[in-house]
Structure formats: C-alpha cells, structure tokens
N, C-alpha and C positions, 0 to 999 in steps of 0.2 A: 144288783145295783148297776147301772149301765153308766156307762162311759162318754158322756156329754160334751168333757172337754177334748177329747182326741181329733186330732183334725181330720177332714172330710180326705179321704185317700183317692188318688190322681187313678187315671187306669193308667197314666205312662210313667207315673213315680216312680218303678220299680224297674224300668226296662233303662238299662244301659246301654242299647245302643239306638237312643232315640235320637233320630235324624241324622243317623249316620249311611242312611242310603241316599238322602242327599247328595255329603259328600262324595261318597262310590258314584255316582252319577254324573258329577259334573267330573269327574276324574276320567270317566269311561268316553263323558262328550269331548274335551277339552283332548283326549289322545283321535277321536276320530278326526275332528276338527283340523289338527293339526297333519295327520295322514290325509286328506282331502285334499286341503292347506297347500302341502307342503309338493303334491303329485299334482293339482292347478296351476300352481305358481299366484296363490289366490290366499295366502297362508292371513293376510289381515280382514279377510271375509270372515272365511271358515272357520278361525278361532273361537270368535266369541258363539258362531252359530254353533258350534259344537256346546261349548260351554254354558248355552241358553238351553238348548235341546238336554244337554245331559242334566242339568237340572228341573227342567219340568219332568224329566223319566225319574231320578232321586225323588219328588216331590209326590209324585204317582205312586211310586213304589213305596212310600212312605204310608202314604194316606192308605192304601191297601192293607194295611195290618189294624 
C-alpha cells in the first residue's frame, strides 16, 4: 500500500542549521567593517559595506550546500 497522503519531503526540512551561514557572515562582515571602520576614521562607510559583503559571503556559502 503506498503512502499518498504523506507530504512531499523538503531536502532542507531536516537540516537545522538552515541559513545559519548567513548569519556567520554578516557577523564575520559587520567585525571586518567595523576594524576598517574604525582604523579609517570612516566607521559610517565601512559598517554597512562590511555587513553587505558578509552577507552575500553567508548567502554564497549557503547556496553551496
């Protein structure tokens, strides 16, 4: 007898730490940023360009799995 009603299974249903290299990334941008930042004297630049940068590398490193 098969099983018709069970729902279609996700391939990322199972993985707990989905988009969590996101976070790690904007975490890893958002410290370079502010080290750039902060050794400039340019800290309202380089924050958020950290924090865009460390998120397309999360988004990357994501999509890689």
């Amino acid at each position: 007898m098969s099983d018709a009603t069970a729902p279609a299974k996700d391939d990322n249903e199972d993985d707990e730490t989905n988009g969590a290299d996101i976070g790690v990334g904007i975490a890893i941008g958002m410290s370079t940023g502010v080290a750039i930042g902060t050794a400039s004297d340019n800290l309202a630049l380089w924050l958020p360009v950290g924090v865009a940068l460390g998120a397309a590398l999360g988004a990357g490193l994501n999509a890689r799995e």
